[in-house]
ZALUM-448274 format. One record per atom (N, C-alpha, C): atom name; x, y, z; residue number from 0; residue in one letter. Coordinates in steps of 0.05 Angstrom, whole numbers. Layout:
<atoms>
+-------+--------+--------+--------+-----+---------+
: atomo :     px :     py :     pz : num : residuo :
+-------+--------+--------+--------+-----+---------+
:    CA :      X :      Y :      Z : NUM :       a :
...
+-------+--------+--------+--------+-----+---------+
</atoms>
This chain:
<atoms>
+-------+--------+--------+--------+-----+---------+
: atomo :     px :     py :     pz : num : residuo :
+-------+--------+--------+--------+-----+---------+
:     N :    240 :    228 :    139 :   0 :       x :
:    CA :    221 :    206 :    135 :   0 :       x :
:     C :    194 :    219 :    127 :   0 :       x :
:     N :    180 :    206 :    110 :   1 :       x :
:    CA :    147 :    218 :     98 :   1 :       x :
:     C :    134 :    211 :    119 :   1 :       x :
:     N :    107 :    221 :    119 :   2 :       x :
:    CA :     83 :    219 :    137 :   2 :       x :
:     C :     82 :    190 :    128 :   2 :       x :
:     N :     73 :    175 :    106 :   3 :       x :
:    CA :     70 :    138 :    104 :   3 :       x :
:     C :     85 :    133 :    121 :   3 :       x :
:     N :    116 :    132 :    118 :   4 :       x :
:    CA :    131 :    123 :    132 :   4 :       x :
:     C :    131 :    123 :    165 :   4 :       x :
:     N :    132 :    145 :    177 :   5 :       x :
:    CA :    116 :    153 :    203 :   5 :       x :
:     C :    106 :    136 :    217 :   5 :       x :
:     N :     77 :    132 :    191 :   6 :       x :
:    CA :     49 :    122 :    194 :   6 :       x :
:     C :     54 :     94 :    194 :   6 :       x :
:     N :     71 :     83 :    173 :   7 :       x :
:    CA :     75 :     54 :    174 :   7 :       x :
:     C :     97 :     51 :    195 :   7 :       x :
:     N :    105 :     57 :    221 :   8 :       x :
:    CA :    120 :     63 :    240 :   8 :       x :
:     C :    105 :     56 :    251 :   8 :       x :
:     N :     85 :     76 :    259 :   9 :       x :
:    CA :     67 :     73 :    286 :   9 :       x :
:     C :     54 :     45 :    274 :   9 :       x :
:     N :     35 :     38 :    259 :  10 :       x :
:    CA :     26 :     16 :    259 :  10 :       x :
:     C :     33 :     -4 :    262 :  10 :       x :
:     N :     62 :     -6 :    255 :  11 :       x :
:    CA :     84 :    -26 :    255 :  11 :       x :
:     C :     80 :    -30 :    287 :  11 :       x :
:     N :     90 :    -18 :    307 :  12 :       x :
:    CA :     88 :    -19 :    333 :  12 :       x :
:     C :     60 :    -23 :    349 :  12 :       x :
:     N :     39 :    -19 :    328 :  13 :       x :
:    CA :      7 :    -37 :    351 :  13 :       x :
:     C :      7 :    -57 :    342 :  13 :       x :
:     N :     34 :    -73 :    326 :  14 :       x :
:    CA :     32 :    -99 :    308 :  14 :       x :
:     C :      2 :   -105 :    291 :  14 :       x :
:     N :      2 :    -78 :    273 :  15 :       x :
:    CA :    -16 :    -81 :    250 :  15 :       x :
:     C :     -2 :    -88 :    234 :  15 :       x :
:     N :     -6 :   -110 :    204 :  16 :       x :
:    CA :      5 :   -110 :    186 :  16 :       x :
:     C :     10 :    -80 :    168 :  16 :       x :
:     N :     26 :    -80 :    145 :  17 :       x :
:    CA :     27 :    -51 :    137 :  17 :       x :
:     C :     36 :    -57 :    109 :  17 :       x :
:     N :     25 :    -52 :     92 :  18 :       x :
:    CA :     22 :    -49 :     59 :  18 :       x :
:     C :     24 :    -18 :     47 :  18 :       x :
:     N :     43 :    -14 :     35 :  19 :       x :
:    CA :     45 :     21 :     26 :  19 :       x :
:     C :     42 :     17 :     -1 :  19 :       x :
:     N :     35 :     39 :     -9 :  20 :       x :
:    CA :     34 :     39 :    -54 :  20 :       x :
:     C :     26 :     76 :    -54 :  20 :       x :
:     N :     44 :     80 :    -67 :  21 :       x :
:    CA :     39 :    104 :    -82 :  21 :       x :
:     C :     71 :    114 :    -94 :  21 :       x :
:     N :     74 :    146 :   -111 :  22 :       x :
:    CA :     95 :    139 :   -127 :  22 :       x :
:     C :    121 :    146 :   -107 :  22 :       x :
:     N :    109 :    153 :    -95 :  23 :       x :
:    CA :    150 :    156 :    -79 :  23 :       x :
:     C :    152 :    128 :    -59 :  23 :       x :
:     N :    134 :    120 :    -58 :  24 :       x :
:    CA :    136 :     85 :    -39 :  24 :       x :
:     C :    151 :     77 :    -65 :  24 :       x :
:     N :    142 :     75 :    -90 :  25 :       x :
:    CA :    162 :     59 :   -111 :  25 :       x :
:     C :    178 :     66 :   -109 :  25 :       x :
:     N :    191 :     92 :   -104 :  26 :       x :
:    CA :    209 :    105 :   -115 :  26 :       x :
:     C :    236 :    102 :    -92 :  26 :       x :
:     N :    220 :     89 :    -62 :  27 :       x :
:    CA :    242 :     89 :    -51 :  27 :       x :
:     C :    230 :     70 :    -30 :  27 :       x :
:     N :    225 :     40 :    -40 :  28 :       x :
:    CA :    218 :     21 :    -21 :  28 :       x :
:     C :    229 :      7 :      1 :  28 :       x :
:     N :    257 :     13 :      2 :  29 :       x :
:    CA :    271 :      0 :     21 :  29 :       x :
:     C :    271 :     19 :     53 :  29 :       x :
:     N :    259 :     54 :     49 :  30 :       x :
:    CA :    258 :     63 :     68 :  30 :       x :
:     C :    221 :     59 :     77 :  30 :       x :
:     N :    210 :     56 :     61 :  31 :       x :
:    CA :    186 :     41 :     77 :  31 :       x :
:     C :    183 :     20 :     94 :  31 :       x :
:     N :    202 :     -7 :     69 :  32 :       x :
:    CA :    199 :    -26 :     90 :  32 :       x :
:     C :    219 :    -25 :    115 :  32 :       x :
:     N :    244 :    -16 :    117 :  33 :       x :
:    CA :    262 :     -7 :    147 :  33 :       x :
:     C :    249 :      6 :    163 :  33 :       x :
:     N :    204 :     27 :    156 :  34 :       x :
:    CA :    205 :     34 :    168 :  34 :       x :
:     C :    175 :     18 :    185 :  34 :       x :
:     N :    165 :     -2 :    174 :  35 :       x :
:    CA :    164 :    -27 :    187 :  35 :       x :
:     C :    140 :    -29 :    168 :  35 :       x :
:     N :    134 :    -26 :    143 :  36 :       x :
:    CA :    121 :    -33 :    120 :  36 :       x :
:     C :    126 :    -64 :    116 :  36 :       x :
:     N :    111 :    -85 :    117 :  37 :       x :
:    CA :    111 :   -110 :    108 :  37 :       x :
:     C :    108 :   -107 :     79 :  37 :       x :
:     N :     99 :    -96 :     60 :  38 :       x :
:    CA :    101 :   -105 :     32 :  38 :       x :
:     C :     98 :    -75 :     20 :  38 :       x :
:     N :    110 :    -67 :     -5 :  39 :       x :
:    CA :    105 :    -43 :    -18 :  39 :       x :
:     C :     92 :    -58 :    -52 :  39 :       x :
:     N :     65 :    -54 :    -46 :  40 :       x :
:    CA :     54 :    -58 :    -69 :  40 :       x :
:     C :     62 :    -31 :    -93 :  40 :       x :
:     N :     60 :    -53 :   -119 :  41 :       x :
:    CA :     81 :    -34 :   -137 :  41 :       x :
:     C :     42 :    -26 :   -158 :  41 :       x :
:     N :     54 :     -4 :   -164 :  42 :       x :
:    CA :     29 :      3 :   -195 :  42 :       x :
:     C :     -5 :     13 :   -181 :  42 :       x :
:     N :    -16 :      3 :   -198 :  43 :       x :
:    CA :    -44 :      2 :   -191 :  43 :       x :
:     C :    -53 :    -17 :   -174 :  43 :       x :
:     N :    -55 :    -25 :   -148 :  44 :       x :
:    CA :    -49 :    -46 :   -136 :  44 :       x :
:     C :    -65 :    -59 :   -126 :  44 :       x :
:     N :    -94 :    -66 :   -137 :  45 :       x :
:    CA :   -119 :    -63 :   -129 :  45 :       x :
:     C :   -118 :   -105 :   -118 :  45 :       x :
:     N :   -111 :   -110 :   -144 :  46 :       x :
:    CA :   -104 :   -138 :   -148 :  46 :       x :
:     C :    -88 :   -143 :   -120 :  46 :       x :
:     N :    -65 :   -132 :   -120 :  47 :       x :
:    CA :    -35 :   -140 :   -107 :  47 :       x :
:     C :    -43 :   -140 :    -76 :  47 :       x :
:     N :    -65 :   -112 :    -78 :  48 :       x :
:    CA :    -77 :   -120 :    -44 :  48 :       x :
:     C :    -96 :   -134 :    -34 :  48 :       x :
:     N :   -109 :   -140 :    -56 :  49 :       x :
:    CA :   -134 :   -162 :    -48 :  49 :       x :
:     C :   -122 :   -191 :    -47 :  49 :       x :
:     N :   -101 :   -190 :    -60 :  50 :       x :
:    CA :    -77 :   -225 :    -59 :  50 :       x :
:     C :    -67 :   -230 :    -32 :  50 :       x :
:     N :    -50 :   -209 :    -20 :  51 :       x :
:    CA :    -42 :   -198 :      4 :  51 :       x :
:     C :    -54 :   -202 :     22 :  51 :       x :
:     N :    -84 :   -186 :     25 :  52 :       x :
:    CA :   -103 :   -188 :     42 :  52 :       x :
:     C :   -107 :   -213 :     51 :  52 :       x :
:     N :   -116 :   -229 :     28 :  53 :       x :
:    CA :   -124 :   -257 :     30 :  53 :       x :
:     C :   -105 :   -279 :     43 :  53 :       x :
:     N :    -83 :   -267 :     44 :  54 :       x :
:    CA :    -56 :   -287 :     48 :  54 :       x :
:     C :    -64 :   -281 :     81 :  54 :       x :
:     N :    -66 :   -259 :     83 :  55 :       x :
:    CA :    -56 :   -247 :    116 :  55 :       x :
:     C :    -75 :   -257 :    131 :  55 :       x :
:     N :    -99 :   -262 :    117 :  56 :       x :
:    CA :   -128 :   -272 :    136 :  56 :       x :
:     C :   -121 :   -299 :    144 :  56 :       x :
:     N :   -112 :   -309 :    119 :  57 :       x :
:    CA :   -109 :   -343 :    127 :  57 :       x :
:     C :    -82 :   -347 :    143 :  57 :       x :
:     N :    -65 :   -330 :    148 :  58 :       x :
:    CA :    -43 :   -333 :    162 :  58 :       x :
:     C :    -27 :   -346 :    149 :  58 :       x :
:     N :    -32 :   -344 :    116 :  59 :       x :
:    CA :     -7 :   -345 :    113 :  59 :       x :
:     C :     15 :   -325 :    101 :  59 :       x :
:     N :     37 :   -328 :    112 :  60 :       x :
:    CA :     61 :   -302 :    118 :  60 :       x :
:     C :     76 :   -308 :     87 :  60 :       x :
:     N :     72 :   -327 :     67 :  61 :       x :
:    CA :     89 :   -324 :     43 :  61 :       x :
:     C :     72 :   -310 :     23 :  61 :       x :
:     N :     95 :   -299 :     20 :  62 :       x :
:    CA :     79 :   -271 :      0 :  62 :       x :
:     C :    103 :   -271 :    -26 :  62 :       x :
:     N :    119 :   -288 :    -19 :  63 :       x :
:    CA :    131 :   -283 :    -55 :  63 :       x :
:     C :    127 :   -288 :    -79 :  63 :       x :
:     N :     99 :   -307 :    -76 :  64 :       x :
:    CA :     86 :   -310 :   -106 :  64 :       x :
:     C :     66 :   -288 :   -114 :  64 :       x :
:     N :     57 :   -269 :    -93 :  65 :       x :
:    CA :     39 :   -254 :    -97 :  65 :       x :
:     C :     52 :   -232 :   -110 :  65 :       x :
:     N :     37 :   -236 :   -138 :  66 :       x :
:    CA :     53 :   -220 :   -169 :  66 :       x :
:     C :     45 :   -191 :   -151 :  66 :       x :
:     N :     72 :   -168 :   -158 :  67 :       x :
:    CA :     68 :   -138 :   -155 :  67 :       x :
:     C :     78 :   -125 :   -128 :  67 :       x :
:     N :     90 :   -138 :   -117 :  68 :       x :
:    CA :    105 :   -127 :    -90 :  68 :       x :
:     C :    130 :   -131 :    -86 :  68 :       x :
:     N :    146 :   -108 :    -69 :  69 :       x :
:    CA :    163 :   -108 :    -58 :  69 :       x :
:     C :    172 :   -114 :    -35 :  69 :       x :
:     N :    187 :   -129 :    -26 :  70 :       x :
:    CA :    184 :   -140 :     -1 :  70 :       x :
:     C :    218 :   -139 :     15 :  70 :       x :
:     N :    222 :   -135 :     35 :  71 :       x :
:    CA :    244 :   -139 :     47 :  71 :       x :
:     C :    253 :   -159 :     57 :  71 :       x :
:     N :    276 :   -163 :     77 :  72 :       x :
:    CA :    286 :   -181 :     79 :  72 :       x :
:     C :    319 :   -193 :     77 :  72 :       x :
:     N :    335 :   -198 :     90 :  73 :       x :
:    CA :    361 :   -219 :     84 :  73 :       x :
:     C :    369 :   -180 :     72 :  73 :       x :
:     N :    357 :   -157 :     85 :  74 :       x :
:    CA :    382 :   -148 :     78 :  74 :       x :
:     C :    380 :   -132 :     54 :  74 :       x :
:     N :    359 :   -144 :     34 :  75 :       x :
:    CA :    361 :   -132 :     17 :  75 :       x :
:     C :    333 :   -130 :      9 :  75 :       x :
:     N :    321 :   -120 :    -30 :  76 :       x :
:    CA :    295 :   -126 :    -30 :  76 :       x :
:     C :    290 :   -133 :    -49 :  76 :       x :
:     N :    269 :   -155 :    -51 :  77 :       x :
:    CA :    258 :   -173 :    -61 :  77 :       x :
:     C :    227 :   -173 :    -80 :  77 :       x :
:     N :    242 :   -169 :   -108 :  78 :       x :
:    CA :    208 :   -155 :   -127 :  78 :       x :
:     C :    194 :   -195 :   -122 :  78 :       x :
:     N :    173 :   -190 :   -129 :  79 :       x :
:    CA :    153 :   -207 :   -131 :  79 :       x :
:     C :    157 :   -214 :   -168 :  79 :       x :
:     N :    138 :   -240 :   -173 :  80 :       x :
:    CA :    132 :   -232 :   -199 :  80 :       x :
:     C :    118 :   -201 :   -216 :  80 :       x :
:     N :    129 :   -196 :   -234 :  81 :       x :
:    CA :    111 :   -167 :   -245 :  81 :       x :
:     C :     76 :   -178 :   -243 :  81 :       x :
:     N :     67 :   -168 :   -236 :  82 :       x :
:    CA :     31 :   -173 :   -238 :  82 :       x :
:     C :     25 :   -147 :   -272 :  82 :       x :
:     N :      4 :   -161 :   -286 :  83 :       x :
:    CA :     -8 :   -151 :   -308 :  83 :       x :
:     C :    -19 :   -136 :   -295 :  83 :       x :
:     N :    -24 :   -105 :   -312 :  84 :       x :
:    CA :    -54 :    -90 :   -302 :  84 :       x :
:     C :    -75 :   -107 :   -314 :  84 :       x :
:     N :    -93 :    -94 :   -297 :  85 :       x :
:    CA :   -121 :   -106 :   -300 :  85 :       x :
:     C :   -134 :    -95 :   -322 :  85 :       x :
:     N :   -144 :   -108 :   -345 :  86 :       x :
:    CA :   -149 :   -104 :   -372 :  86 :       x :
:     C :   -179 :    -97 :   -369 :  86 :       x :
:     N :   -198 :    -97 :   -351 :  87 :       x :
:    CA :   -222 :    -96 :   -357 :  87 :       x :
:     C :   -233 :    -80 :   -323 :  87 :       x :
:     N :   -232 :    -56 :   -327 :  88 :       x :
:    CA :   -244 :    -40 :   -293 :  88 :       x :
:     C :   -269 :    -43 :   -288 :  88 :       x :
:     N :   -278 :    -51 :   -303 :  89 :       x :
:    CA :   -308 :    -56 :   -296 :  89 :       x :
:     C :   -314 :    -85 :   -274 :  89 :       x :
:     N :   -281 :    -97 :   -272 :  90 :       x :
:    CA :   -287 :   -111 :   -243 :  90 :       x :
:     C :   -286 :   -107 :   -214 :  90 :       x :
:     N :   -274 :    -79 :   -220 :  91 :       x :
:    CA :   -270 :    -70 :   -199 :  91 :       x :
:     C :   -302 :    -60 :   -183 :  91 :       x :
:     N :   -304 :    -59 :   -162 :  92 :       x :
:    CA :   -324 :    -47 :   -145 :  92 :       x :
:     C :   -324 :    -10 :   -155 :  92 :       x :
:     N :   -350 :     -2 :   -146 :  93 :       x :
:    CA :   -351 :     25 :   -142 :  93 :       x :
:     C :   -341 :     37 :   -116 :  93 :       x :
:     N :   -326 :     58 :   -118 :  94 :       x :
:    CA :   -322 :     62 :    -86 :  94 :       x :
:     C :   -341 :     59 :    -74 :  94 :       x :
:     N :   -344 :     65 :    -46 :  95 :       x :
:    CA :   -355 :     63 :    -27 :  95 :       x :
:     C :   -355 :     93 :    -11 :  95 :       x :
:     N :   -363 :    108 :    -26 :  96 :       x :
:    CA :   -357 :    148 :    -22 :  96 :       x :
:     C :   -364 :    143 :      3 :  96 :       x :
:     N :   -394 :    128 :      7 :  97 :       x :
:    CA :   -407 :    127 :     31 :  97 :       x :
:     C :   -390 :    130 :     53 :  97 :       x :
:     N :   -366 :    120 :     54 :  98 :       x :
:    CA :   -351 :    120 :     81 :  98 :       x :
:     C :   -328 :    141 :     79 :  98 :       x :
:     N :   -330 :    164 :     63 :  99 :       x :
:    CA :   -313 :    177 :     63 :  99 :       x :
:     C :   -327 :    208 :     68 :  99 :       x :
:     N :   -320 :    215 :     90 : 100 :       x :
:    CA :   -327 :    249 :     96 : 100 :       x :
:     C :   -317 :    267 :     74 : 100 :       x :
:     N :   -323 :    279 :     46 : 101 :       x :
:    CA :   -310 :    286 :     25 : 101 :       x :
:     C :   -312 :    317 :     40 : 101 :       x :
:     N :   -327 :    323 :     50 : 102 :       x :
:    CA :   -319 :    353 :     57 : 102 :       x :
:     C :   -301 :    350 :     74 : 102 :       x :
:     N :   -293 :    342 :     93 : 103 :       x :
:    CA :   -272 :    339 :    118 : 103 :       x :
:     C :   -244 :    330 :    107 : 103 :       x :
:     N :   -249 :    325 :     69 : 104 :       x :
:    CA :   -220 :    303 :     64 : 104 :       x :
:     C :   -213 :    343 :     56 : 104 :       x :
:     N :   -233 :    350 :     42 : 105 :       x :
:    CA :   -228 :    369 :     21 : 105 :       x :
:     C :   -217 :    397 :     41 : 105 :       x :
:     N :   -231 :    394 :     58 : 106 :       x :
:    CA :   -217 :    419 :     81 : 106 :       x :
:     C :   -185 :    403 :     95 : 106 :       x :
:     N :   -181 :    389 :     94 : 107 :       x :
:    CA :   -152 :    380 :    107 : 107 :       x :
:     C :   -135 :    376 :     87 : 107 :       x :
:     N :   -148 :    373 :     52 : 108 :       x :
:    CA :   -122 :    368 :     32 : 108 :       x :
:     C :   -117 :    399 :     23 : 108 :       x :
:     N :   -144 :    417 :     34 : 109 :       x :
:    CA :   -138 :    449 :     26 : 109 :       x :
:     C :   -117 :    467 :     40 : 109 :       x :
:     N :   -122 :    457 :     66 : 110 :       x :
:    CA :   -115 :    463 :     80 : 110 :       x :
:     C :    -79 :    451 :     94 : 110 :       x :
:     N :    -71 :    433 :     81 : 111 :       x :
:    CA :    -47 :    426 :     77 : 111 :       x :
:     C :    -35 :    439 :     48 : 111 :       x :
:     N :    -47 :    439 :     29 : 112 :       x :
:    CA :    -34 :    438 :      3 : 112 :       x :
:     C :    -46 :    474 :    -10 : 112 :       x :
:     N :    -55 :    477 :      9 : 113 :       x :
:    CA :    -69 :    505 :    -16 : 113 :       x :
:     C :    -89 :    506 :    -27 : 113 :       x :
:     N :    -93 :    482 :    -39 : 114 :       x :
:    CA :   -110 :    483 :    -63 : 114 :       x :
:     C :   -125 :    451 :    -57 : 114 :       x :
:     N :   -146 :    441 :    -76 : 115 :       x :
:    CA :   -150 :    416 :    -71 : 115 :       x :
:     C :   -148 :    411 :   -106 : 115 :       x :
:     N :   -144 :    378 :   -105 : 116 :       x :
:    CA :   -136 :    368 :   -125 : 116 :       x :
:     C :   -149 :    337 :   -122 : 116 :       x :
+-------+--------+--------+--------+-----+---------+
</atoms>
């Protein structure tokens, strides 16, 4: 099992919701969600989690119109509508670096991987 997976494990068990996206979550969604992943957003998923998000605040639990996810269930798994990329990034926000320790990311991705990237 990957560290996501793990990770969407443990969260799964403080009953946090759990949303995974990146390329081996595509590549192999059904062991995310068995590993207690509620939805595997597919692509660039900026859209797919702000739809998500919004659903989960209001309580509500149907998520199969929300274009761009994978979802489990009955056994098997369940794509969503395909969602468009987003044609214009300039809607997107600027990150928020502010909340990110970039020296502390850059010593733990060096320090796992060798090198940073």
């Amino acid at each position: 099992m990957t560290e996501v997976a793990d990770q969407s494990a443990a969260a799964r068990a403080r009953g946090c919701r759990v949303a995974v996206n990146g390329p081996d979550v595509s590549d192999n969604p059904a062991m995310y969600l068995a590993a207690g992943a509620d939805a595997v957003v597919l692509g660039e998923g900026e859209m797919a989690l702000l739809d998500l998000v919004e659903r989960w605040e209001r309580g509500d639990g149907e998520l199969r119109s929300v274009p761009g996810l994978i979802l489990g269930g009955h056994g098997r798994l369940e794509h969503t509508p395909v969602r468009r990329p987003l044609q214009d990034l300039d809607q997107l926000p600027h990150p928020a670096w502010d909340l990110l320790d970039v020296e502390a990311y850059r010593e733990a991705w060096t320090g796992a991987h060798g090198e940073f990237s």
